[in-house]
C-alpha positions as CSV (number, residue, x, y, z in Angstrom):
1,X,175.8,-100.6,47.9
2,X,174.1,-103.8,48.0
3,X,171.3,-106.0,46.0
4,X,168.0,-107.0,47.4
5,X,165.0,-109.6,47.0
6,X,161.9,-109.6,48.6
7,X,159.5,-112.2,48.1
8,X,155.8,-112.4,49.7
9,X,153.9,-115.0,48.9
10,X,150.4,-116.4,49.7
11,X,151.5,-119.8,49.6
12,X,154.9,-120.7,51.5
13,X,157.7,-119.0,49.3
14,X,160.0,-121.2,47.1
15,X,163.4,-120.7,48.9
16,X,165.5,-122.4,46.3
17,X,163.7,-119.6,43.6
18,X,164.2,-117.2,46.2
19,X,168.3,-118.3,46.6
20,X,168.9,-118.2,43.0
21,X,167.3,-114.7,42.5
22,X,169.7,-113.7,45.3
23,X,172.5,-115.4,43.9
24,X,172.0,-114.0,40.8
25,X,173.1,-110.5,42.5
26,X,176.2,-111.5,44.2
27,X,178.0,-109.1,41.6
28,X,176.0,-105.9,44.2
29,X,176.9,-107.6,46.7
30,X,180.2,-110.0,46.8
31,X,181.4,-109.7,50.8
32,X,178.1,-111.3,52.0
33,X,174.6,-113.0,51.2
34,X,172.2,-114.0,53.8
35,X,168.2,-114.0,53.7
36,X,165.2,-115.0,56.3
37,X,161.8,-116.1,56.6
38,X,159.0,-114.2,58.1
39,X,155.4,-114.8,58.3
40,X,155.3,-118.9,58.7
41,X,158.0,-119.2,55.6
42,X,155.4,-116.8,53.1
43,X,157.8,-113.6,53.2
44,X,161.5,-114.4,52.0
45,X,164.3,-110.6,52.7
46,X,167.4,-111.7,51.3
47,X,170.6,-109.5,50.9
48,X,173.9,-109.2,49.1
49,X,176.2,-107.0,50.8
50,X,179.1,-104.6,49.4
51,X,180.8,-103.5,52.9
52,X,181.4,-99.5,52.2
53,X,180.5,-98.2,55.3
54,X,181.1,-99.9,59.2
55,X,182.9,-103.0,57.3
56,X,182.6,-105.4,59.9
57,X,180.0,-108.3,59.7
58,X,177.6,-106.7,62.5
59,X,175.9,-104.3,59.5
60,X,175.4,-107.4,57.8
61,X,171.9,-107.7,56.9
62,X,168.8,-108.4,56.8
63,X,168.9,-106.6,59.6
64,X,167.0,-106.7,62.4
65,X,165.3,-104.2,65.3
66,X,166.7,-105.4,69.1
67,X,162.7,-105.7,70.0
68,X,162.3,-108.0,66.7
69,X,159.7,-105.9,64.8
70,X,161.2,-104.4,62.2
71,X,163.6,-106.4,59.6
72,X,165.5,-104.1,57.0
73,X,167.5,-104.7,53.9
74,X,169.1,-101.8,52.0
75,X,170.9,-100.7,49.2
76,X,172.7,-97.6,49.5
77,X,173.8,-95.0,51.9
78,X,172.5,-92.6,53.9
79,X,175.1,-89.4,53.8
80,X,174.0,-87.6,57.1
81,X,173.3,-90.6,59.0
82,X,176.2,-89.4,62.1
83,X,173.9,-86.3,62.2
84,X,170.5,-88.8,62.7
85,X,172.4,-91.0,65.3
86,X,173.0,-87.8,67.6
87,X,169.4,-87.1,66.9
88,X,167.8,-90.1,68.0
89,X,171.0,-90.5,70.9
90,X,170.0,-93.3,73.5
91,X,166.4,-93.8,72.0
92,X,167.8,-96.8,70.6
93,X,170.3,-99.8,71.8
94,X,173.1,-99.0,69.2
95,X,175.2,-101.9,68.4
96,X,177.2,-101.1,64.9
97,X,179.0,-97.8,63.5
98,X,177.2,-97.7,60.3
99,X,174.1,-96.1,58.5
100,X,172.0,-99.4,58.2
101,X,171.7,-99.4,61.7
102,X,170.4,-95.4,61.8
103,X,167.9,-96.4,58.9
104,X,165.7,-99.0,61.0
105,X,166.3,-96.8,63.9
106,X,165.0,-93.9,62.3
107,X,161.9,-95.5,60.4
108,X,161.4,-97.1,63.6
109,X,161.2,-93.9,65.5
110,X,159.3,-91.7,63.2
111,X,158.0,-94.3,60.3
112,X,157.9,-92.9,56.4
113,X,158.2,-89.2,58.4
114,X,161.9,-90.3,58.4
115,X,162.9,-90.2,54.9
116,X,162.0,-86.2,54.4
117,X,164.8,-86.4,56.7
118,X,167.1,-88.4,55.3
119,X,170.3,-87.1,52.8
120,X,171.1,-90.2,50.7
121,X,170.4,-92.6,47.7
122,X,168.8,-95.7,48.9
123,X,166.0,-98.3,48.1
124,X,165.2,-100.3,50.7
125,X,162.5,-102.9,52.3
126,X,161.2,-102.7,56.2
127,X,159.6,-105.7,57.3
128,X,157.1,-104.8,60.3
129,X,156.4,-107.8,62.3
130,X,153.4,-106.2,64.5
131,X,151.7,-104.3,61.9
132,X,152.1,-107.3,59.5
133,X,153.6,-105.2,56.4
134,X,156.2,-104.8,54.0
135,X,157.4,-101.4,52.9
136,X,159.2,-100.9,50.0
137,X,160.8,-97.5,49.1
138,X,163.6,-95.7,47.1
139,X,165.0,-92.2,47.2
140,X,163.7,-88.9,46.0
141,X,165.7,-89.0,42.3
142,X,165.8,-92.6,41.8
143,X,169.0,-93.1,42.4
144,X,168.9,-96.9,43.5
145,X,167.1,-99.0,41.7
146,X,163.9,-101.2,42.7
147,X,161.9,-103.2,41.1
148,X,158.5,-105.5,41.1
149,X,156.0,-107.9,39.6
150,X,152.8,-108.9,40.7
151,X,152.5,-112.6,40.3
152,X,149.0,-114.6,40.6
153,X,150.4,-115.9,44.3
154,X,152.3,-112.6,45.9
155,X,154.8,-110.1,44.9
156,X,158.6,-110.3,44.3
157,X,161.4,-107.7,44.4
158,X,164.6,-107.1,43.5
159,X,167.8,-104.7,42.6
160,X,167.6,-105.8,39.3
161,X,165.6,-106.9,36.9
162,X,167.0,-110.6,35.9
163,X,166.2,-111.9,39.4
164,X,162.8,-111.2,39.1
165,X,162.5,-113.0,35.9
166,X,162.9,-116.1,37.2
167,X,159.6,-115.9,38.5
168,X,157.5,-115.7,35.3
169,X,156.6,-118.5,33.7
170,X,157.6,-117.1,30.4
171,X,159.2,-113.5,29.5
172,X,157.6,-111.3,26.8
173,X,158.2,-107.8,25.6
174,X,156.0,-104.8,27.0
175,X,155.4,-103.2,23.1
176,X,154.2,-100.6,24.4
177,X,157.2,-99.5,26.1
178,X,159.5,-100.7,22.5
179,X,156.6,-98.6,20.5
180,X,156.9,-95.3,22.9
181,X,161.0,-95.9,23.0
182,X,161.1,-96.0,19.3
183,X,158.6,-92.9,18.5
184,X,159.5,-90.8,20.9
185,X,162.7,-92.0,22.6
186,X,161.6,-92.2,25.7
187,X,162.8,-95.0,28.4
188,X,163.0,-95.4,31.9
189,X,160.9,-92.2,32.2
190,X,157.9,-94.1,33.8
191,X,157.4,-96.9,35.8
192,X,157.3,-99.2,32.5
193,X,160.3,-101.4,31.9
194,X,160.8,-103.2,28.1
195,X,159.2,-106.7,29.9
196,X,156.0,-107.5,30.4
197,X,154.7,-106.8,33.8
198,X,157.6,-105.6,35.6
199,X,157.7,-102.6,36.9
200,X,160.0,-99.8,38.7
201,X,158.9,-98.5,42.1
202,X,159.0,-94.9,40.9
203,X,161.1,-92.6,42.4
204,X,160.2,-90.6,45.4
205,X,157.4,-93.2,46.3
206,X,157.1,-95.9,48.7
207,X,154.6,-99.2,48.4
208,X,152.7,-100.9,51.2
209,X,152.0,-104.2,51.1
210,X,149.3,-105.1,54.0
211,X,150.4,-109.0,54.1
212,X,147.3,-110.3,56.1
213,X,145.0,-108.7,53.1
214,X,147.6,-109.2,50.2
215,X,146.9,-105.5,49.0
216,X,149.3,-103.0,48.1
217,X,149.1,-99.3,48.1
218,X,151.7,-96.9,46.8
219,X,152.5,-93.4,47.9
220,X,154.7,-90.5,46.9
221,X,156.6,-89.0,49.6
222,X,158.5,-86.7,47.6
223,X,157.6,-84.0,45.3
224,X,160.2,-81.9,43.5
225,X,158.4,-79.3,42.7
226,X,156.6,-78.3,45.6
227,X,160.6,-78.1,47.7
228,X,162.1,-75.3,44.8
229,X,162.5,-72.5,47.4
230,X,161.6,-68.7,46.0
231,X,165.2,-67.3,45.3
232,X,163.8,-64.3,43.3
233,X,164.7,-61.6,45.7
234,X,168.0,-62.5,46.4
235,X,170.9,-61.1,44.2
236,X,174.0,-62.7,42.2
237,X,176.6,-62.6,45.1
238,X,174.1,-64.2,47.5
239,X,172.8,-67.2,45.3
240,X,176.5,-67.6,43.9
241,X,178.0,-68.2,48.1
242,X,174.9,-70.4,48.7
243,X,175.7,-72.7,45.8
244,X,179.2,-73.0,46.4
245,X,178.6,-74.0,49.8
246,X,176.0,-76.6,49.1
247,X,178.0,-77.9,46.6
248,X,181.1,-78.2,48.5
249,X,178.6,-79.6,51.1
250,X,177.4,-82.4,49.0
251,X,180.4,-83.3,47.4
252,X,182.0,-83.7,51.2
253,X,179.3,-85.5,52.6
254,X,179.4,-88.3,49.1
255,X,183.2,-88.9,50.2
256,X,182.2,-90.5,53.4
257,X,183.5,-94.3,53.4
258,X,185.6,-96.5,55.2
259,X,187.3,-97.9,51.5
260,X,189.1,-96.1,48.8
261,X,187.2,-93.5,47.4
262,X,187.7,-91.8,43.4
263,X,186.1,-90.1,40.8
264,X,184.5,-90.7,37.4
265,X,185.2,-87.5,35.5
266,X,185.5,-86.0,31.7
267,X,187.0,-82.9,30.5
268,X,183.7,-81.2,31.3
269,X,182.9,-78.6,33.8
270,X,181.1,-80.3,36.2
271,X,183.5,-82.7,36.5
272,X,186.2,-79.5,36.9
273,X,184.1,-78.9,39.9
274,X,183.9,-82.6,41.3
275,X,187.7,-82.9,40.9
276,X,188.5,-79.6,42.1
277,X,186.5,-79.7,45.1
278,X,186.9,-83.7,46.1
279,X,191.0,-83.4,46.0
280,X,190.4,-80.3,48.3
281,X,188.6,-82.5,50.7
282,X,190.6,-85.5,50.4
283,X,194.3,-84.2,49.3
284,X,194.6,-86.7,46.6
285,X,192.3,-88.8,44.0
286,X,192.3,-91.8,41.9
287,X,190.6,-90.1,39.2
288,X,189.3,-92.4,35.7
289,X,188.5,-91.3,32.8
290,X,187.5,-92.6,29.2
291,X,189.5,-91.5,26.1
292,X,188.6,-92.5,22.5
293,X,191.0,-91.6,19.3
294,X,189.6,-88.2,18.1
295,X,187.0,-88.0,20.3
296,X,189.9,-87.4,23.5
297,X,189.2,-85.4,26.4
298,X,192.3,-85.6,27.9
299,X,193.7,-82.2,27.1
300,X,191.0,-81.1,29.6
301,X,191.2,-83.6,32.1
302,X,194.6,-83.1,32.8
303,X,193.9,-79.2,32.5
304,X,192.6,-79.9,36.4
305,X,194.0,-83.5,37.5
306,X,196.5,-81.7,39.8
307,X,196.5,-83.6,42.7
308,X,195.2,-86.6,41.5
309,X,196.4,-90.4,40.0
310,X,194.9,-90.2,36.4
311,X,194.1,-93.6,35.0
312,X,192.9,-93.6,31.4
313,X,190.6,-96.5,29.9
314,X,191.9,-96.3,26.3
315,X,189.1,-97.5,24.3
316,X,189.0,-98.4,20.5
317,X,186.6,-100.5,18.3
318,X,187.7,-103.9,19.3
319,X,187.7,-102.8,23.0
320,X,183.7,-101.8,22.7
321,X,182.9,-104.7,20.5
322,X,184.0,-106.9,23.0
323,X,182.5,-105.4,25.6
324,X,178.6,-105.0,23.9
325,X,177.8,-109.0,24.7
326,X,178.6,-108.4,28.6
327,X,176.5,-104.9,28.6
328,X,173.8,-106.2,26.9
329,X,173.1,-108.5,29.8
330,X,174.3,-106.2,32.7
331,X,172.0,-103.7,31.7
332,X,169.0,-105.6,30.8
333,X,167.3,-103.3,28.9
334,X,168.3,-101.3,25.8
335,X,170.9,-98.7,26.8
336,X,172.2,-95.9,25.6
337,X,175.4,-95.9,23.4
338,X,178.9,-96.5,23.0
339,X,179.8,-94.7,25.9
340,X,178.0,-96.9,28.2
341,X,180.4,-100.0,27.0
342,X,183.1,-97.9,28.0
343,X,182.8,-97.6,31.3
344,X,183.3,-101.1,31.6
345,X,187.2,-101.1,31.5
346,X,186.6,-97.8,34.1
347,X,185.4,-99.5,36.2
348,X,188.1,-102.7,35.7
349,X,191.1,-99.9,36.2
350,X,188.9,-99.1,39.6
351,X,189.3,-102.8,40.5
352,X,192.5,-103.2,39.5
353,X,193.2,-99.9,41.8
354,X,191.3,-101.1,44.8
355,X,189.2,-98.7,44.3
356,X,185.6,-99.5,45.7
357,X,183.6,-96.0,45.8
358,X,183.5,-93.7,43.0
359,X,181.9,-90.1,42.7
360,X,180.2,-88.9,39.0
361,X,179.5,-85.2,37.9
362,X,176.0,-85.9,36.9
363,X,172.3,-83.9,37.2
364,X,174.7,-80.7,37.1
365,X,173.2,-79.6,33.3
366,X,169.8,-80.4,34.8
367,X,170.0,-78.3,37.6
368,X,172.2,-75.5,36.6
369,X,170.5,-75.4,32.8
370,X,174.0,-76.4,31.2
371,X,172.3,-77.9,27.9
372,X,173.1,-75.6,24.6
373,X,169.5,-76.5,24.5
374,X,168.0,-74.9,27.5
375,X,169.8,-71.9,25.9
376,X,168.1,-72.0,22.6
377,X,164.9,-72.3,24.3
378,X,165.5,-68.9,26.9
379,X,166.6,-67.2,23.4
380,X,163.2,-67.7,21.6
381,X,160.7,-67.9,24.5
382,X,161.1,-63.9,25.6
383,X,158.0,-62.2,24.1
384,X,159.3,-58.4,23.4
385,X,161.5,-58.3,20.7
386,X,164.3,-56.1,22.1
387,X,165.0,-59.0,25.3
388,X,164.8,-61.7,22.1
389,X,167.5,-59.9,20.5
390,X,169.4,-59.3,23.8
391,X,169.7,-63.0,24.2
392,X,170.3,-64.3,21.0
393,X,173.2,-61.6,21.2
394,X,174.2,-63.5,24.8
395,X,174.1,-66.8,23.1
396,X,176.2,-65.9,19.6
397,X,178.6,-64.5,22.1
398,X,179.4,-67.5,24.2
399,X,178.1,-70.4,21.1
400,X,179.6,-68.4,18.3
401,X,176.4,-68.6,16.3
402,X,172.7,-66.8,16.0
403,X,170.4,-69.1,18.3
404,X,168.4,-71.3,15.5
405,X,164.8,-72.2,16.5
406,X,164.5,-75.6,18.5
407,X,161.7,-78.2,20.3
408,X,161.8,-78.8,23.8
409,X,161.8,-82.7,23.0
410,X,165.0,-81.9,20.7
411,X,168.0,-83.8,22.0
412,X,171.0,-81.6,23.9
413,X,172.7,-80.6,20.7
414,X,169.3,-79.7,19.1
415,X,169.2,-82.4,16.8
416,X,167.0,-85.2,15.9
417,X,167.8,-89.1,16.5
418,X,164.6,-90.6,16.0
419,X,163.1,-92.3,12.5
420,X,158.9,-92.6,13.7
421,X,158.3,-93.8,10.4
422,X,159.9,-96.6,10.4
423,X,158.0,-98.4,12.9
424,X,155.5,-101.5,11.7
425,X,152.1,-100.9,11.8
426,X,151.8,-104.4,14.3
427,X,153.7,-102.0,16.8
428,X,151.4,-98.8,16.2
429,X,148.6,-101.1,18.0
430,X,150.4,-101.6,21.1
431,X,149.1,-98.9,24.4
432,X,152.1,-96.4,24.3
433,X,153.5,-96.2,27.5
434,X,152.9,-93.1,29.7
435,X,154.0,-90.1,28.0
436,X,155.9,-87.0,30.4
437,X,154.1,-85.3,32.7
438,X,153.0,-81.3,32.9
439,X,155.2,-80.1,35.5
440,X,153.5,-76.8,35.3
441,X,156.7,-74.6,35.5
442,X,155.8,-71.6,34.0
443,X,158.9,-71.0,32.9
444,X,159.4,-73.1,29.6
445,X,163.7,-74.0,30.2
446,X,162.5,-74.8,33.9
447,X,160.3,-77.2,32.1
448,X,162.1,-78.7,29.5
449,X,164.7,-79.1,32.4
450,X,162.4,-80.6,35.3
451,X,161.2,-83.2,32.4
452,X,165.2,-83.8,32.0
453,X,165.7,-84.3,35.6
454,X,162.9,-86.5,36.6
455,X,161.7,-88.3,33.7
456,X,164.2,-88.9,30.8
457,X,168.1,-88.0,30.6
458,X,169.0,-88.2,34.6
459,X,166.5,-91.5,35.4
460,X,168.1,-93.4,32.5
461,X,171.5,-92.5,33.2
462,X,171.5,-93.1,36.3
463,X,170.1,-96.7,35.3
464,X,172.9,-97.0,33.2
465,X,175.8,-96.3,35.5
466,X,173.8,-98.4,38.7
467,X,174.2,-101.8,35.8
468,X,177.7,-100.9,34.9
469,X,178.8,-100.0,38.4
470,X,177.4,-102.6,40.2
471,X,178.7,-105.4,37.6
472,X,182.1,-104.8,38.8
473,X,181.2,-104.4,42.5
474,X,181.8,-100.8,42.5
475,X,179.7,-98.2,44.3
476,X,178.7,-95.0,42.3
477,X,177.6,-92.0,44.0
478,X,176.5,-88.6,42.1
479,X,177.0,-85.9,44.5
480,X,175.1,-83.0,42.4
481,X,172.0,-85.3,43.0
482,X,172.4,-83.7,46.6
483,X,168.6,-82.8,46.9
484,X,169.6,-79.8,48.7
485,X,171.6,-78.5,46.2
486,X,169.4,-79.6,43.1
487,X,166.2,-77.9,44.8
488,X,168.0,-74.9,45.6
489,X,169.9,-74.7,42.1
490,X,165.9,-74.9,40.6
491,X,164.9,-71.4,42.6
492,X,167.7,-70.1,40.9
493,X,166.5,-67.3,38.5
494,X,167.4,-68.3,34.8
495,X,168.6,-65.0,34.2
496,X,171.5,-66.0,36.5
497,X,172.3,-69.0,34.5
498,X,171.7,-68.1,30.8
499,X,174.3,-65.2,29.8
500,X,176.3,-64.3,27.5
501,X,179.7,-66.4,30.3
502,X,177.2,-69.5,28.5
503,X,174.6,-71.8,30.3
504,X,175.0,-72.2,33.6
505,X,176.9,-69.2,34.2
506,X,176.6,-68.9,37.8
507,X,178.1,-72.4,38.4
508,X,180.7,-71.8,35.8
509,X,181.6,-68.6,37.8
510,X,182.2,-70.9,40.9
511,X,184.2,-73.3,39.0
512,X,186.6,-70.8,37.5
513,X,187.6,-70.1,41.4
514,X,189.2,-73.4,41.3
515,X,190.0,-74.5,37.5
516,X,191.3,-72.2,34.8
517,X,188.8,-69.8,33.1
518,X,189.7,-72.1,29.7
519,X,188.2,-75.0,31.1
520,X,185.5,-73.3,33.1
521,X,184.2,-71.6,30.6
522,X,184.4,-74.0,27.8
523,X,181.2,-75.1,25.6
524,X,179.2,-78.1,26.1
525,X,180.9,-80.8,24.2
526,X,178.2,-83.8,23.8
527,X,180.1,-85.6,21.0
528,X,182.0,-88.7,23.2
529,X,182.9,-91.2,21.1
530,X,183.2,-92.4,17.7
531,X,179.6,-94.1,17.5
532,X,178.4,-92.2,14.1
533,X,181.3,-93.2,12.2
534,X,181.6,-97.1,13.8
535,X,177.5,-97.1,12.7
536,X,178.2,-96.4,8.8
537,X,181.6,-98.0,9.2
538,X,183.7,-100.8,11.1
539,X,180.2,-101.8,12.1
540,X,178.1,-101.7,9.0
541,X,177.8,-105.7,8.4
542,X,176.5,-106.0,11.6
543,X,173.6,-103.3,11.2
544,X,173.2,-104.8,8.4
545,X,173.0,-108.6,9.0
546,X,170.3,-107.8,12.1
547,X,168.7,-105.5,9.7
548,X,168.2,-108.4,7.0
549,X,168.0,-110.8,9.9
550,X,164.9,-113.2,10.3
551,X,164.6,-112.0,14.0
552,X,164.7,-108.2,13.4
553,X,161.5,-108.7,10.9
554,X,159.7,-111.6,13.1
555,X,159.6,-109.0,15.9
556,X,157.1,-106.9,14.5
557,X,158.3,-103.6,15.7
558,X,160.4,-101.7,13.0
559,X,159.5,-102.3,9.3
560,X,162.8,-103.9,7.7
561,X,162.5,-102.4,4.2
562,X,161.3,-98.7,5.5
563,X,164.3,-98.8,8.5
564,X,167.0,-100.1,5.6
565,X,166.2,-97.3,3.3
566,X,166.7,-95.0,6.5
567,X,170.2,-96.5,7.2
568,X,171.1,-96.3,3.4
569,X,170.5,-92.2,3.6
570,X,172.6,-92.5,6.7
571,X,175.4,-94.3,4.7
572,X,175.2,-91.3,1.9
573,X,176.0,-88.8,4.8
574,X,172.6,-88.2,7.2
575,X,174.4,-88.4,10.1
576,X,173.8,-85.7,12.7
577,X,172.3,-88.3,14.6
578,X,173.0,-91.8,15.0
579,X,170.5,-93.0,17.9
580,X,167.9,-94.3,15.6
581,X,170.4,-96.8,14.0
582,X,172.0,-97.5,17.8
583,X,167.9,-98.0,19.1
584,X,167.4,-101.1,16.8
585,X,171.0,-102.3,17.4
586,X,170.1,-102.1,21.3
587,X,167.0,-103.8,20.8
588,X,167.6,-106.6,19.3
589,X,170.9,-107.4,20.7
590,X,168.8,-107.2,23.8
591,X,165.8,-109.3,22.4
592,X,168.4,-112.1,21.6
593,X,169.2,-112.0,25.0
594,X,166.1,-112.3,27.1
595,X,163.3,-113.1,24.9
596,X,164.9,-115.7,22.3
């Protein structure tokens, strides 16, 4: 896991810029920083290294081919890269252990044909000396993080998105993105961040940057939709051994590291599964887990912590007050909740533990349709009346109530967290940023979970836990991203997954081989913390001082009268849904930040 900034330029690059943006990602990368200069001092590849894999200083990067062509710097790992080494055998002078070293070798072998053949996260630059052109490229979910802004003299890149600010003359909000995060609640779902003219290299694309013309082109590489293989034919004992070997598969191949390897995990199932099947590979675990009063998941966790060293982050109000300030920066954008603060002593107990890689259960409820949701959606969608009533008698049965009508845009629980009407008519003239794509699934829970996936809950959390991770110099890996497993988990038949054993019922089935049938088979729980009551209580002067605040109405985005009438029906009890009050929280905390 590491943090890298590329800078072309058509002018001779300003190296003392180009240090600080680097510096400015030591955090990704603490055990070493080094850059270079290509093309008569106009292209700048610096790197900040986190040593996981081959820990000796000879992976260092930027990295370079023996011939001198290619130069690579890289952030993240390649999971199947032993497997490419025997492949590509004495085609190349091998001089390290590691996966850097099989990345160059491998795009310098076979060029973009490569990545369709790697297993990994990973956004990464390759310089190529002869052609004269910069690639830039990140993995097929997004997993790493890349970004980029076109200047008037070149083009800069970076991990993150504070390095890359120091090359704008002044920093202004993209209201579009505020206008289309506010109405429809919709972030990192395109390649549209909340500042002006920075963008993210989308996922499953790579750019090419011709450096004798100064153009750039970018392609996709990877489509998700065109890899869901036809599983329609094949019957429930067959697709249930499949998925429990590519799970076991992916969760395996994520534990490859030469430091201390543990797990993120919750009371849920899929983390029931990571735990279960990660202790079985390893023997034992450092496992981490957050636990609020009243909102604990303990009881759960330790339900299948056998094995493992369990370290709690307690967390109470002044823990999460304290650390807002230090998320607000990390993060850099408007993030998504209490939870998210959390993590930050998580990942302290990880440091504390020596502790350097760490595994998450996420994309699992994507994948496998685990969303109460996606189950609401299968009951109403069938057409004949008797297979309606068959489902809606599957879902009382497993959710202990009639399935109520709900929108595919609803959030996980079915509710609504969004107040449209209270944004200012200055904002309702700003270009909305790209809405979701048609993913043409004709099924409408493959759909709903596709636009999940790619383009709103998976994309921004994984955003979320890269900031979080990455500020304490921990690695975080997400296993059920395995592209082989989420791919074949997609030509899964939703007949196999929504039953009356819940959603996802074919992965539950595999987990109750492992976990007890309490926990395997227990409902999705999305309530995690004690946001809604904090909102109308311990943190009600706050909402209401940015509220009333000269900054919150000079902004232009939210009408102050129309959003404190809207907080005061949240005070007399509306409070199924709190995101609304936590989006202008978020944003302005965030606008103090980098804009003020």
């Amino acid at each position: 896991m590491c943090g890298l900034v590329a800078v072309w330029q058509r002018a001779k690059v300003d190296c003392k810029l180009a240090n600080a943006a680097l510096q400015s990602l030591t955090h990704r990368g603490p055990d070493a920083q080094a850059s270079t200069l290509h093309e008569d001092g106009r292209l700048y590849l610096g790197h900040a290294r986190l040593k996981i894999i081959d820990t000796g200083d000879a992976s260092n990067q930027p990295f370079m081919s023996p011939c001198g062509r290619w130069v690579l710097i890289y952030n993240g790992e390649i999971y199947n890269f032993c497997e490419l080494r025997r492949d590509i055998g004495d085609r190349w002078q091998w001089r390290t252990s590691g996966d850097t070293e099989v990345l160059l070798a491998a795009w310098a072998l076979w060029g973009p044909d490569c990545l369709d053949r790697l297993v990994g996260m990973f956004a990464f630059a390759v310089y190529d000396a002869v052609d004269r052109a910069l690639f830039m490229v990140r993995d097929r979910f997004g997993i790493k993080p890349l970004y980029h802004l076109a200047t008037a003299s070149g083009q800069v890149f970076a991990s993150e998105i504070p390095p890359i600010l120091q090359f704008q003359d002044v920093v202004r909000a993209d209201e579009g993105t505020i206008r289309t995060y506010l109405e429809a609640g919709l972030y990192d779902h395109s390649d549209r961040t909340f500042f002006r003219g920075v963008h993210a290299l989308e996922a499953g694309t790579f750019m090419r940057v011709d450096l004798r013309a100064g153009s750039a082109e970018t392609r996709r590489w990877y489509r998700f939709a065109d890899c869901i293989p036809d599983l329609a034919g094949a019957n429930a004992d067959e697709l249930t051994n499949e998925t429990e070997r590519l799970l076991l598969q992916a969760v395996s191949s994520h534990l490859i590291a030469d430091v201390q390897t543990g797990l993120n995990v919750s009371g849920g199932v899929d983390s029931s599964m990571l735990v279960r099947s990660a202790i079985g590979e390893l023997g034992h675990a450092h496992l981490f887990t957050q636990d609020y009063e009243g909102y604990s998941e303990l009881p759960w966790v330790l339900e299948v912590a056998d094995g493992g060293t369990l370290h709690v982050a307690q967390l109470d109000l002044t823990a999460i007050t304290g650390y807002l300030p230090f998320t607000v920066s990390s993060q850099a954008e408007p993030f998504g909740g209490v939870p998210v603060c959390g993590y930050n002593l998580l990942y302290e107990l990880a440091v504390q533990h020596n502790v350097t890689v760490l595994l998450d259960g996420n994309g699992i409820d994507e994948t496998f349709l685990g969303y109460k949701r996606y189950h609401l959606l299968y009951a109403q969608s069938a057409v004949d009346p008797a297979i309606r009533e068959q489902r809606a008698s599957d879902f009382a049965e497993f959710w202990g109530q009639r399935p109520l009508s709900v929108s595919s845009t609803a959030s996980i629980d079915g509710s609504s967290g969004l107040r449209p009407e209270t944004i200012s008519q200055q904002l309702i003239s700003a270009e909305p940023a790209e809405m979701i794509p048609d993913f043409s699934f004709e099924d409408p829970i493959r759909q709903a979970a596709a636009i999940d996936l790619l383009h709103t809950k998976v994309p921004r959390s994984l955003r979320f836990n890269d900031r979080l991770s990455m500020a304490h110099s921990r690695e975080l890996r997400v296993p059920f991203l395995d592209h082989r497993l989420a791919e074949f988990a997609f030509g899964i038949p939703t007949h196999h997954l929504l039953t009356k054993f819940g959603s996802k019922a074919l992965f539950r089935s595999i987990v109750a081989r492992r976990a007890p049938r309490s926990v395997a088979y227990a409902p999705k729980r999305s309530v995690q913390s004690p946001q809604r009551e904090w909102l109308a209580g311990a943190w009600r002067t706050m909402i209401e001082d940015i509220l009333s605040s000269e900054s919150f109405a000079d902004r232009g985005w939210v009408d102050p009268d129309l959003a404190r009438r809207a907080y005061a029906r949240y005070l007399d009890g509306e409070q199924e849904n709190s995101f609304f009050i936590w989006q202008w929280l978020s944003l302005e905390l965030w606008a103090r930040r980098y804009l003020d």
